[in-house]
Steps between C-alpha positions, in 0.01 A plus 500: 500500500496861370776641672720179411447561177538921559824384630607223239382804219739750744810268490481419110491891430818576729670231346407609141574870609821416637704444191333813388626675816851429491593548132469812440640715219853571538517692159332809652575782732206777562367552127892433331504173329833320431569500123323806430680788266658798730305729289228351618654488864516903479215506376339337792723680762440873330923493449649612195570190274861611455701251705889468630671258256776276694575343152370572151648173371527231400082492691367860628500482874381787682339629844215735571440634852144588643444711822160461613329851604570578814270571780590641807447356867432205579144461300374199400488662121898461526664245335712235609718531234766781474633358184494271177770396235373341172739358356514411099615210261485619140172731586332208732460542853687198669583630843312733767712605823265654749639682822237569782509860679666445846201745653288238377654151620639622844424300741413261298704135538588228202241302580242740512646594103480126454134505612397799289689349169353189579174643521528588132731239322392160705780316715841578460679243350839571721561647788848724660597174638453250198602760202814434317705759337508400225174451440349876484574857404530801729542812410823602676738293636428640881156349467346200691258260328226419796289324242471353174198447279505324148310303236614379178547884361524705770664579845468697748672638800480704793813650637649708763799704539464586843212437708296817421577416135318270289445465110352271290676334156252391234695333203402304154761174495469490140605897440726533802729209393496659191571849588793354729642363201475813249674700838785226479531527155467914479745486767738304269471744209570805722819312631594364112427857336677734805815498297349632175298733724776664640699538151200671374464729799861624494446580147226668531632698799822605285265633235319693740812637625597611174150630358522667846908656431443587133147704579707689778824543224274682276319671787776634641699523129278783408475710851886478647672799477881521565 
Protein backbone atom coordinates (compact mmCIF):
# COMPACT_ATOMS: atom_id res chain seq x y z
CA UNK A 1 0.00 0.00 0.00
CA UNK A 2 2.95 2.37 0.62
CA UNK A 3 4.78 2.02 -2.39
CA UNK A 4 1.40 2.35 -4.50
CA UNK A 5 0.90 5.33 -3.10
CA UNK A 6 5.04 6.30 -3.34
CA UNK A 7 4.30 5.61 -6.88
CA UNK A 8 0.78 7.33 -7.41
CA UNK A 9 2.72 10.57 -5.34
CA UNK A 10 5.83 9.84 -8.11
CA UNK A 11 3.53 9.99 -11.22
CA UNK A 12 1.46 13.19 -10.07
CA UNK A 13 4.89 15.10 -9.54
CA UNK A 14 6.30 14.14 -13.16
CA UNK A 15 3.20 15.09 -14.56
CA UNK A 16 3.03 18.45 -12.65
CA UNK A 17 6.86 18.90 -13.41
CA UNK A 18 6.44 18.24 -16.92
CA UNK A 19 4.81 21.39 -18.11
CA UNK A 20 7.42 23.01 -16.01
CA UNK A 21 10.10 21.07 -17.92
CA UNK A 22 9.30 21.86 -21.33
CA UNK A 23 8.48 25.59 -21.24
CA UNK A 24 11.22 27.09 -20.57
CA UNK A 25 12.25 30.73 -21.04
CA UNK A 26 12.95 31.57 -24.49
CA UNK A 27 13.59 35.34 -23.64
CA UNK A 28 17.06 34.55 -22.21
CA UNK A 29 20.47 33.60 -23.36
CA UNK A 30 23.37 33.17 -20.51
CA UNK A 31 22.63 36.36 -18.21
CA UNK A 32 21.32 38.71 -21.59
CA UNK A 33 17.66 39.17 -21.40
CA UNK A 34 15.64 40.09 -24.54
CA UNK A 35 14.34 43.68 -24.22
CA UNK A 36 17.04 44.86 -22.13
CA UNK A 37 18.89 48.43 -23.07
CA UNK A 38 22.43 47.76 -24.99
CA UNK A 39 23.92 49.91 -22.41
CA UNK A 40 23.00 47.62 -20.20
CA UNK A 41 24.08 44.70 -22.65
CA UNK A 42 27.80 46.28 -22.48
CA UNK A 43 27.51 46.65 -19.40
CA UNK A 44 27.01 43.04 -18.72
CA UNK A 45 29.54 41.88 -21.44
CA UNK A 46 32.47 44.50 -20.17
CA UNK A 47 32.12 46.07 -24.11
CA UNK A 48 32.10 49.60 -24.68
CA UNK A 49 28.39 50.79 -24.96
CA UNK A 50 29.18 52.54 -28.25
CA UNK A 51 27.48 50.40 -30.88
CA UNK A 52 27.51 50.15 -34.99
CA UNK A 53 24.37 52.02 -36.16
CA UNK A 54 22.84 50.25 -39.48
CA UNK A 55 20.16 53.07 -39.39
CA UNK A 56 19.69 56.12 -37.17
CA UNK A 57 16.13 56.59 -38.48
CA UNK A 58 13.26 56.67 -38.65
CA UNK A 59 13.95 53.79 -35.13
CA UNK A 60 17.80 53.48 -33.95
CA UNK A 61 18.91 50.04 -34.94
CA UNK A 62 22.25 49.04 -34.08
CA UNK A 63 24.69 45.93 -33.35
CA UNK A 64 27.21 45.31 -30.63
CA UNK A 65 29.69 42.42 -30.89
CA UNK A 66 31.10 40.46 -27.77
CA UNK A 67 34.19 38.10 -27.94
CA UNK A 68 34.30 36.04 -24.99
CA UNK A 69 38.01 35.82 -23.39
CA UNK A 70 39.78 33.43 -24.82
CA UNK A 71 41.47 30.52 -23.30
CA UNK A 72 43.81 28.46 -24.87
CA UNK A 73 43.72 24.52 -25.42
CA UNK A 74 41.22 22.64 -25.17
CA UNK A 75 40.28 23.36 -21.24
CA UNK A 76 37.15 22.92 -19.96
CA UNK A 77 37.39 26.85 -18.75
CA UNK A 78 37.00 27.55 -22.68
CA UNK A 79 34.00 28.63 -23.99
CA UNK A 80 31.81 27.33 -26.49
CA UNK A 81 31.14 30.42 -27.87
CA UNK A 82 33.62 32.31 -30.18
CA UNK A 83 31.17 35.05 -30.73
CA UNK A 84 27.92 37.18 -29.98
CA UNK A 85 25.98 39.95 -31.95
CA UNK A 86 23.40 42.05 -29.98
CA UNK A 87 21.51 43.51 -31.99
CA UNK A 88 19.31 46.88 -31.14
CA UNK A 89 15.73 48.38 -31.82
CA UNK A 90 15.64 51.98 -30.64
CA UNK A 91 18.19 51.10 -27.56
CA UNK A 92 16.28 47.58 -26.75
CA UNK A 93 17.89 44.42 -27.26
CA UNK A 94 15.57 42.39 -29.70
CA UNK A 95 17.93 39.94 -31.31
CA UNK A 96 21.09 37.81 -30.05
CA UNK A 97 23.11 35.81 -32.86
CA UNK A 98 25.47 33.45 -31.15
CA UNK A 99 28.24 31.52 -33.20
CA UNK A 100 29.91 28.49 -31.37
CA UNK A 101 33.90 28.11 -31.68
CA UNK A 102 34.51 25.24 -34.22
CA UNK A 103 37.42 23.87 -31.59
CA UNK A 104 34.60 23.54 -29.39
CA UNK A 105 31.68 21.71 -31.42
CA UNK A 106 33.96 19.38 -33.58
CA UNK A 107 32.92 16.32 -33.61
CA UNK A 108 30.01 17.12 -32.40
CA UNK A 109 26.65 16.10 -34.70
CA UNK A 110 23.06 18.12 -34.95
CA UNK A 111 21.54 16.04 -32.80
CA UNK A 112 23.90 16.04 -30.18
CA UNK A 113 23.40 20.34 -30.50
CA UNK A 114 19.74 19.44 -30.43
CA UNK A 115 20.26 17.46 -27.19
CA UNK A 116 22.39 20.10 -25.45
CA UNK A 117 19.79 23.09 -26.51
CA UNK A 118 17.17 20.94 -25.50
CA UNK A 119 18.68 20.36 -22.32
CA UNK A 120 18.25 24.05 -21.57
CA UNK A 121 15.14 25.41 -23.50
CA UNK A 122 12.66 22.13 -23.22
CA UNK A 123 11.59 20.32 -26.60
CA UNK A 124 12.09 21.86 -29.73
CA UNK A 125 9.11 22.84 -31.23
CA UNK A 126 10.43 21.99 -35.03
CA UNK A 127 12.77 20.04 -36.27
CA UNK A 128 15.33 20.28 -39.89
CA UNK A 129 12.71 18.20 -41.41
CA UNK A 130 9.34 19.96 -40.33
CA UNK A 131 10.75 23.80 -40.36
CA UNK A 132 9.42 26.07 -42.94
CA UNK A 133 11.24 28.97 -44.32
CA UNK A 134 9.37 31.14 -43.74
CA UNK A 135 8.79 30.64 -40.48
CA UNK A 136 12.31 31.64 -38.74
CA UNK A 137 15.32 33.90 -38.96
CA UNK A 138 18.92 32.92 -39.65
CA UNK A 139 21.54 34.89 -39.62
CA UNK A 140 23.01 34.50 -43.12
CA UNK A 141 21.45 33.22 -45.90
CA UNK A 142 24.08 30.05 -46.12
CA UNK A 143 22.65 28.92 -42.81
CA UNK A 144 20.52 25.78 -42.03
CA UNK A 145 17.75 25.88 -39.41
CA UNK A 146 18.06 22.20 -37.60
CA UNK A 147 15.59 23.38 -35.00
CA UNK A 148 13.11 25.76 -33.97
CA UNK A 149 11.95 26.77 -30.52
CA UNK A 150 9.10 29.37 -29.76
CA UNK A 151 6.40 30.59 -27.38
CA UNK A 152 4.14 33.40 -27.71
CA UNK A 153 7.27 36.07 -27.54
CA UNK A 154 10.10 34.38 -28.34
CA UNK A 155 11.97 31.96 -30.77
CA UNK A 156 14.67 30.29 -30.99
CA UNK A 157 16.94 28.50 -33.34
CA UNK A 158 19.86 26.49 -33.78
CA UNK A 159 21.65 26.58 -37.05
CA UNK A 160 24.46 25.31 -39.03
CA UNK A 161 26.42 26.44 -41.88
CA UNK A 162 28.41 23.53 -42.38
CA UNK A 163 28.60 20.67 -40.19
CA UNK A 164 31.37 21.89 -37.81
CA UNK A 165 29.32 25.12 -37.65
CA UNK A 166 26.49 25.77 -35.50
CA UNK A 167 24.85 29.03 -33.97
CA UNK A 168 22.03 29.76 -32.15
CA UNK A 169 19.25 32.78 -33.05
CA UNK A 170 17.39 34.16 -30.04
CA UNK A 171 14.76 36.80 -31.25
CA UNK A 172 11.77 39.02 -29.53
CA UNK A 173 8.62 38.67 -32.25
CA UNK A 174 7.30 41.81 -31.01
CA UNK A 175 10.81 43.96 -31.61
CA UNK A 176 12.08 41.95 -34.54
CA UNK A 177 8.91 42.56 -36.67
CA UNK A 178 9.36 45.86 -35.71
CA UNK A 179 12.92 46.43 -36.39
CA UNK A 180 12.24 44.66 -39.91
CA UNK A 181 9.91 47.29 -40.58
CA UNK A 182 12.00 50.53 -39.48
CA UNK A 183 14.98 48.62 -41.91
CA UNK A 184 12.26 48.65 -44.78
CA UNK A 185 11.33 51.94 -44.16
CA UNK A 186 15.16 53.43 -43.52
CA UNK A 187 15.86 51.62 -46.58
CA UNK A 188 13.17 53.69 -48.40
CA UNK A 189 14.48 57.06 -47.20
CA UNK A 190 18.08 56.27 -48.25
CA UNK A 191 16.67 55.30 -51.79
CA UNK A 192 14.05 58.61 -51.77
CA UNK A 193 16.87 61.09 -50.41
CA UNK A 194 20.05 59.59 -52.75
CA UNK A 195 19.26 62.26 -55.26
CA UNK A 196 19.43 65.24 -52.86
CA UNK A 197 22.45 63.45 -51.35
CA UNK A 198 24.39 63.47 -54.26
CA UNK A 199 23.50 67.28 -55.24
CA UNK A 200 24.77 68.19 -51.91
CA UNK A 201 27.95 66.16 -52.20
CA UNK A 202 28.99 67.60 -55.58
CA UNK A 203 28.56 70.91 -54.08
CA UNK A 204 30.32 70.46 -51.41
CA UNK A 205 33.16 68.77 -53.34
CA UNK A 206 33.32 71.93 -55.81
CA UNK A 207 33.75 74.14 -52.76
CA UNK A 208 36.42 72.13 -51.52
CA UNK A 209 38.05 72.29 -54.76
CA UNK A 210 37.95 75.87 -54.76
CA UNK A 211 38.80 76.65 -50.94
CA UNK A 212 41.54 74.14 -51.95
CA UNK A 213 42.66 76.38 -55.59
CA UNK A 214 42.24 79.83 -54.02
CA UNK A 215 44.53 78.86 -50.70
CA UNK A 216 47.19 77.53 -53.29
CA UNK A 217 46.56 81.04 -55.66
CA UNK A 218 47.58 83.06 -52.78
CA UNK A 219 50.21 80.56 -51.67
CA UNK A 220 51.88 80.47 -54.61
CA UNK A 221 50.78 84.43 -55.55
CA UNK A 222 53.19 85.62 -52.98
CA UNK A 223 56.36 83.08 -53.52
CA UNK A 224 56.54 82.72 -57.63
CA UNK A 225 59.23 84.38 -59.04
CA UNK A 226 59.54 84.89 -62.86
Amino acid sequence: MINARILATSIAWVAISTPLISAQDLSRYREFQLGMSLVAVAQQAGITPEGRVLHPRPKLIEELMWLPPRVRGSSPEADSVRKVLFSGYNGQLFRIVVTYDRGRTEGLTAEDMVEAISAKYGLAALTSTEIRPSLSWVSNDRDTILAHWEDSQYCLNLTSSDPSTFGLVVYSKRLDALARAATVEAIGLHEQEAPQREIERQQNQTEENRVKQETARRVNKATFRP
